[in-house]
C-alpha positions as CSV (number, residue, x, y, z in Angstrom):
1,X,0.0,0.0,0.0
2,X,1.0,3.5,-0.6
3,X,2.4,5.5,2.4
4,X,0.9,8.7,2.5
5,X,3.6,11.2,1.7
6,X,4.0,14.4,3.9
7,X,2.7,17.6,2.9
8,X,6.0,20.6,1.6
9,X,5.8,23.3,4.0
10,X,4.1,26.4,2.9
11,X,6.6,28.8,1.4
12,X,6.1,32.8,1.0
13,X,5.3,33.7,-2.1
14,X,8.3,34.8,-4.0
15,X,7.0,38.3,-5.7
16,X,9.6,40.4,-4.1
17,X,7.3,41.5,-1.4
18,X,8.0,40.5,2.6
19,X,5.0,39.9,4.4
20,X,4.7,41.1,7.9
21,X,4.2,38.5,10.4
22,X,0.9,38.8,12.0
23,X,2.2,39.0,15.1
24,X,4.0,41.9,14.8
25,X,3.1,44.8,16.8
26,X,2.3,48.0,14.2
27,X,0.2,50.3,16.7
28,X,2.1,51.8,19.1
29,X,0.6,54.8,20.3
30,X,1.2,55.0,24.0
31,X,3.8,52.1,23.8
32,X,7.5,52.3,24.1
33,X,9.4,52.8,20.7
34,X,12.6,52.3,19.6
35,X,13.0,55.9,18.8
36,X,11.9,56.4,22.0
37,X,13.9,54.5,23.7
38,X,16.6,55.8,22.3
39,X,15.6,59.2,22.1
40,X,16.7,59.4,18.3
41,X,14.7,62.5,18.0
42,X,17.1,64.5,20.0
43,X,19.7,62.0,18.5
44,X,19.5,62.3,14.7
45,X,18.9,66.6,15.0
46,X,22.3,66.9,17.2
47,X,24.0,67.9,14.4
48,X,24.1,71.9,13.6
49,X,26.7,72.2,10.4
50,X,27.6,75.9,11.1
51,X,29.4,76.6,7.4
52,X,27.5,79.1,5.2
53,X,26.6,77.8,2.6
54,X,26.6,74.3,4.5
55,X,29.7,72.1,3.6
56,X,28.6,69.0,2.5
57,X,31.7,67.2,4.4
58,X,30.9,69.3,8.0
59,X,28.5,66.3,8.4
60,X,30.9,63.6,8.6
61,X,33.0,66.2,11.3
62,X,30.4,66.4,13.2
63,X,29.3,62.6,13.4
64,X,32.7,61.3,13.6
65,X,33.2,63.5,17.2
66,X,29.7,62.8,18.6
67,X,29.9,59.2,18.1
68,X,33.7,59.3,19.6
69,X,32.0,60.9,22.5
70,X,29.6,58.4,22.8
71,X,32.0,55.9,23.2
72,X,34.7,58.0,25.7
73,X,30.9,58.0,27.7
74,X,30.9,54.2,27.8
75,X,34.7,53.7,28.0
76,X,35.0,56.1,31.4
77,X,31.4,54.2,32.6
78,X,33.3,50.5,32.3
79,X,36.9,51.9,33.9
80,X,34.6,53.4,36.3
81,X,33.3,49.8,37.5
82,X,36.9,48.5,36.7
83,X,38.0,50.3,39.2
84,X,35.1,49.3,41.6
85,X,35.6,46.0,41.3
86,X,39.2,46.3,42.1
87,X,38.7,47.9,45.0
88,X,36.8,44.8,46.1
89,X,39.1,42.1,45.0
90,X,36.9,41.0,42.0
91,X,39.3,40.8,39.5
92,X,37.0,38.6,37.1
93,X,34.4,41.4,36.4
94,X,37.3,43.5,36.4
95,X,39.0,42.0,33.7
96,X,35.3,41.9,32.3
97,X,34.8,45.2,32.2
98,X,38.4,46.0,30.4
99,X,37.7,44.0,27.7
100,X,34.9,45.8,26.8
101,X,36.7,49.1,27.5
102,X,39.6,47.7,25.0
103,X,36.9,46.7,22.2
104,X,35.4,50.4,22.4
105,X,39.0,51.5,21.7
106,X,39.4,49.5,18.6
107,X,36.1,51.1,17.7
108,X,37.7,54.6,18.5
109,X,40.8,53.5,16.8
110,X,38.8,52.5,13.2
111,X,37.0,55.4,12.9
112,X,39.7,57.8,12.2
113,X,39.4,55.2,9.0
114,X,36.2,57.7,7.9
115,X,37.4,61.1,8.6
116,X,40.8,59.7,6.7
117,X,38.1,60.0,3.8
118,X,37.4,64.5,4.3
119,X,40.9,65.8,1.7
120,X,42.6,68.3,2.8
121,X,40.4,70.8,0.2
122,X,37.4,69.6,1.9
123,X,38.0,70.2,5.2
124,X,39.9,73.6,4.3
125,X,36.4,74.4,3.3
126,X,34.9,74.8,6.9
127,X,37.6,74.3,9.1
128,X,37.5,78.0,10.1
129,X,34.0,78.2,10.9
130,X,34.9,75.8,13.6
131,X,36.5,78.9,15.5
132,X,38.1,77.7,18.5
133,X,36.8,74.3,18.6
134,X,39.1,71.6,19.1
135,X,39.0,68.0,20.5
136,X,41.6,69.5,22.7
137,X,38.8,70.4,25.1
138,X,37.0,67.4,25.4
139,X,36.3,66.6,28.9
140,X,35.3,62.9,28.7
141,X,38.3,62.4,26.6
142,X,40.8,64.0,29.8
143,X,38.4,62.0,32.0
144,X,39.6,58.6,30.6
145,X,42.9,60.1,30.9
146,X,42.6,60.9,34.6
147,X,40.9,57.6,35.5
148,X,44.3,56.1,33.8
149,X,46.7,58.0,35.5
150,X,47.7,60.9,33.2
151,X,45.8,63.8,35.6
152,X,47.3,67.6,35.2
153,X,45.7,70.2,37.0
154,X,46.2,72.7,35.3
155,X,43.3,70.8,32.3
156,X,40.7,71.9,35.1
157,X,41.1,75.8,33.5
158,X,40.0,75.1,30.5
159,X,36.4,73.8,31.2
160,X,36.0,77.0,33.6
161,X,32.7,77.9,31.4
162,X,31.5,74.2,31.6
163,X,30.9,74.0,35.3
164,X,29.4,70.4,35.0
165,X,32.2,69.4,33.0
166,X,34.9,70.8,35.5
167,X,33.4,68.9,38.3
168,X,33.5,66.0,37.0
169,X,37.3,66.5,35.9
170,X,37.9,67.8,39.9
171,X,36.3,64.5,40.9
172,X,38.3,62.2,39.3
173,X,41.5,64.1,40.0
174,X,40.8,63.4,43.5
175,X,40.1,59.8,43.3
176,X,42.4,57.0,42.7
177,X,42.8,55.7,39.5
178,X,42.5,52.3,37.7
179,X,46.1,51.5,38.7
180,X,46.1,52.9,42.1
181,X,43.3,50.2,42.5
182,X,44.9,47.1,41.2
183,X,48.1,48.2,43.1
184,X,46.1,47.8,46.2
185,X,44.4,44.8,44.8
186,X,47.5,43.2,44.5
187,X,48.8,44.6,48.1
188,X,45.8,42.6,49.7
189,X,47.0,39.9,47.7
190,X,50.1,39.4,49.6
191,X,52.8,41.4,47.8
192,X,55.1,43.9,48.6
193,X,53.8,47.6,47.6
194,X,55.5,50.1,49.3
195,X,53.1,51.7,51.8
196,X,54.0,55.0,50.3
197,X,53.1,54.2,46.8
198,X,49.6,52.9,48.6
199,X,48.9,55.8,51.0
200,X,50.3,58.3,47.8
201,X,48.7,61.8,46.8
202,X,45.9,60.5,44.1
203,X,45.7,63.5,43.0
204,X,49.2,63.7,41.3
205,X,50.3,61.7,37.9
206,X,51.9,58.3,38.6
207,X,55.0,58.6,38.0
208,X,57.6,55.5,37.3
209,X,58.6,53.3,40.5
210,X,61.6,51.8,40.1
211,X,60.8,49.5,43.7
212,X,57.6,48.1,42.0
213,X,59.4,45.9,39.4
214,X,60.3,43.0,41.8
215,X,56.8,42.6,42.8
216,X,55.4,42.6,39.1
217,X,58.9,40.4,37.7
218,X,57.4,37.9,40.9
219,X,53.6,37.7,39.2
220,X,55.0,37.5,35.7
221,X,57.2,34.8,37.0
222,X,56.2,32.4,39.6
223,X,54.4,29.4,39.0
224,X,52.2,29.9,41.5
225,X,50.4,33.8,40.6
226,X,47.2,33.7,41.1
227,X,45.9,33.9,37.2
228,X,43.5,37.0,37.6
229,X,46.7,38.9,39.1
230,X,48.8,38.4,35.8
231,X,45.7,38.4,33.5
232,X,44.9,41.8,35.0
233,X,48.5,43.0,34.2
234,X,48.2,42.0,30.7
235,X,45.1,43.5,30.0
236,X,45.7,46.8,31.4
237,X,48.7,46.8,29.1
238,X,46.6,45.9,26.1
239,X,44.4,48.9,27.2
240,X,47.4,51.5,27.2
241,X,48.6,49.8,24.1
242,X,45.1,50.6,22.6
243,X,45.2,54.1,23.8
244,X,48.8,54.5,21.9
245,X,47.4,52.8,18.6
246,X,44.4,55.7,19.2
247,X,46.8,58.2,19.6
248,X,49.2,57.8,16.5
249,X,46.1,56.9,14.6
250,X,45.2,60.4,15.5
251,X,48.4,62.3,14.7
252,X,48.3,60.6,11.4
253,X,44.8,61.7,10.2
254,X,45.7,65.0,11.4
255,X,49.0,65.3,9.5
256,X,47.5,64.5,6.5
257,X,44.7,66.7,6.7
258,X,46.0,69.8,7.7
259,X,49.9,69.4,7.4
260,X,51.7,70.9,10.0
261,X,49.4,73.9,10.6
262,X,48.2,74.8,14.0
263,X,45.0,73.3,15.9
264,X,41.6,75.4,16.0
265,X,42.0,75.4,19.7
266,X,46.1,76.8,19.7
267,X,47.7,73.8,20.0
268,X,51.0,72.9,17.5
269,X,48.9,70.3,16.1
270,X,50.8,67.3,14.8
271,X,54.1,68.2,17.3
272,X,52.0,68.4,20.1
273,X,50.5,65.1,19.1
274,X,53.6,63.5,18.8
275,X,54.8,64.6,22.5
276,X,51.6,62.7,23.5
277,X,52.7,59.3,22.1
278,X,55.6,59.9,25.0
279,X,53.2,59.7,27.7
280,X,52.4,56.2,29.7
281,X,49.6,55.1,32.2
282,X,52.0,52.1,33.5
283,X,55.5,52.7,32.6
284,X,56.3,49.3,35.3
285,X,54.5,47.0,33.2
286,X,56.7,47.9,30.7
287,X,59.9,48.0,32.5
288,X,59.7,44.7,34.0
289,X,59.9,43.5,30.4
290,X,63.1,43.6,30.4
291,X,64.0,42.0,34.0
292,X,62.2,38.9,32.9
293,X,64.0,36.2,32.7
294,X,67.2,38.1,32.8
């Protein structure tokens, strides 16, 4: 006898039109939205070209800095509850945290890949509308920098007209930093930071310890480090390894922008960006580099 065969499931037609699935919501009156949830409307009209006539390229400037903002918000948010959870010995969502904070910078890092794209005729076009506007005076952008350990009091003047901004700046100047934490994390855990380098003025930049490389030459070497101790080394030199790829990327869209001319906000432009690639958040994680194994 003939087994009955099974039926061929029911395919959409194939006219080039996508149904909507009945049981998708349409009416949303009174409901939360997407858009609203987002608040795109403020969102998507945040951008205010100010070349007359409008320069078609302004747009690009302009999206290219807020989105870098949006993701200097995140990135001081995680290093924000890096530091937390340092402070209470849990190194796991610690390390958690800076991974996330190290895939924002690669998004940071590739999007100087899009402004690359504005010539140097292009942006010539509105660059002196821009007046005295510069990514110099970005506050989030020196807030990362003082969570790391690169604070300078002396930044706190030029946000004197953004009072919100300042404070937040005087905050973290006061507070310990990302590395000030793990260095206690890794007191608690048994080793040998100097009490001065623990009980030091927070407020200052780090500055190189020579007496903390036979406590991170023990973690890199011993058998026995606890994993979350060296893990948590590595990673924090993969972020300021990040934050140097960010930087030359930087000085190279710059350069070959605008040459050598100086910033909108009176900087020296591509010199002063090269002095910056000098700076370091954790010069001992380097250092030790070269005791190891010696």
């Amino acid at each position: 006898m003939t087994q009955p065969q099974p039926s061929a499931p029911t395919q959409e037609p194939t006219s080039g039109v996508r149904t909507i699935e009945d049981s998708v919501r349409t009416d949303f009156h009174g409901a939360m939205t997407y858009g609203r949830y987002l608040d795109l409307d403020r969102l998507l009209n945040a951008q205010h070209p100010v070349s007359v006539p409008e320069h078609h390229d302004e747009m690009l400037f302009i999206i290219q800095h807020q989105t870098s903002e949006l993701w200097l918000k995140l990135m001081l948010h995680e290093l924000r509850e890096a530091r937390a959870r340092l402070a209470a010995d849990d190194l796991g969502m610690a390390l958690k945290c800076l991974a996330r904070v190290k895939a924002i910078q690669k998004q940071l890092t590739d999007q100087w890949t899009v402004l690359a794209t504005l010539t140097p005729r292009e942006y010539a076009q509105f660059r002196g509308d821009l007046g005295n506007a510069s990514g110099f005076q970005s506050y989030q952008y020196r807030a990362v920098e003082f969570i790391l350990g690169n604070k300078h009091r002396g930044m706190l003047k030029v946000f004197s007209s953004e009072p919100g901004a300042q404070a937040i700046l005087e905050g973290l100047l006061e507070e310990p930093t990302v590395y000030d934490e793990f260095l206690r994390a890794v007191a608690r855990a048994g080793y040998a930071i100097p009490e001065d380098v623990l009980a030091r003025d927070v407020s200052e930049p780090w500055t190189f310890r020579e007496d903390l490389l036979p406590v991170f030459r023990r973690i890199y070497e011993e058998e026995g480090t606890p994993w979350g101790l060296y893990e948590s080394c590595e990673a924090l030199v993969d972020v300021e390894d990040n934050f140097q790829f960010w930087r030359f990327r930087h000085l190279r869209t710059v350069q070959r922008t605008i040459g050598f001319k100086r910033g909108t906000g009176g900087s020296s432009g591509v010199d002063f960006l090269k002095r910056a690639l000098d700076l370091t958040f954790f010069p001992e994680l380097y250092a030790v580099r070269t005791e190891i194994g010696a």
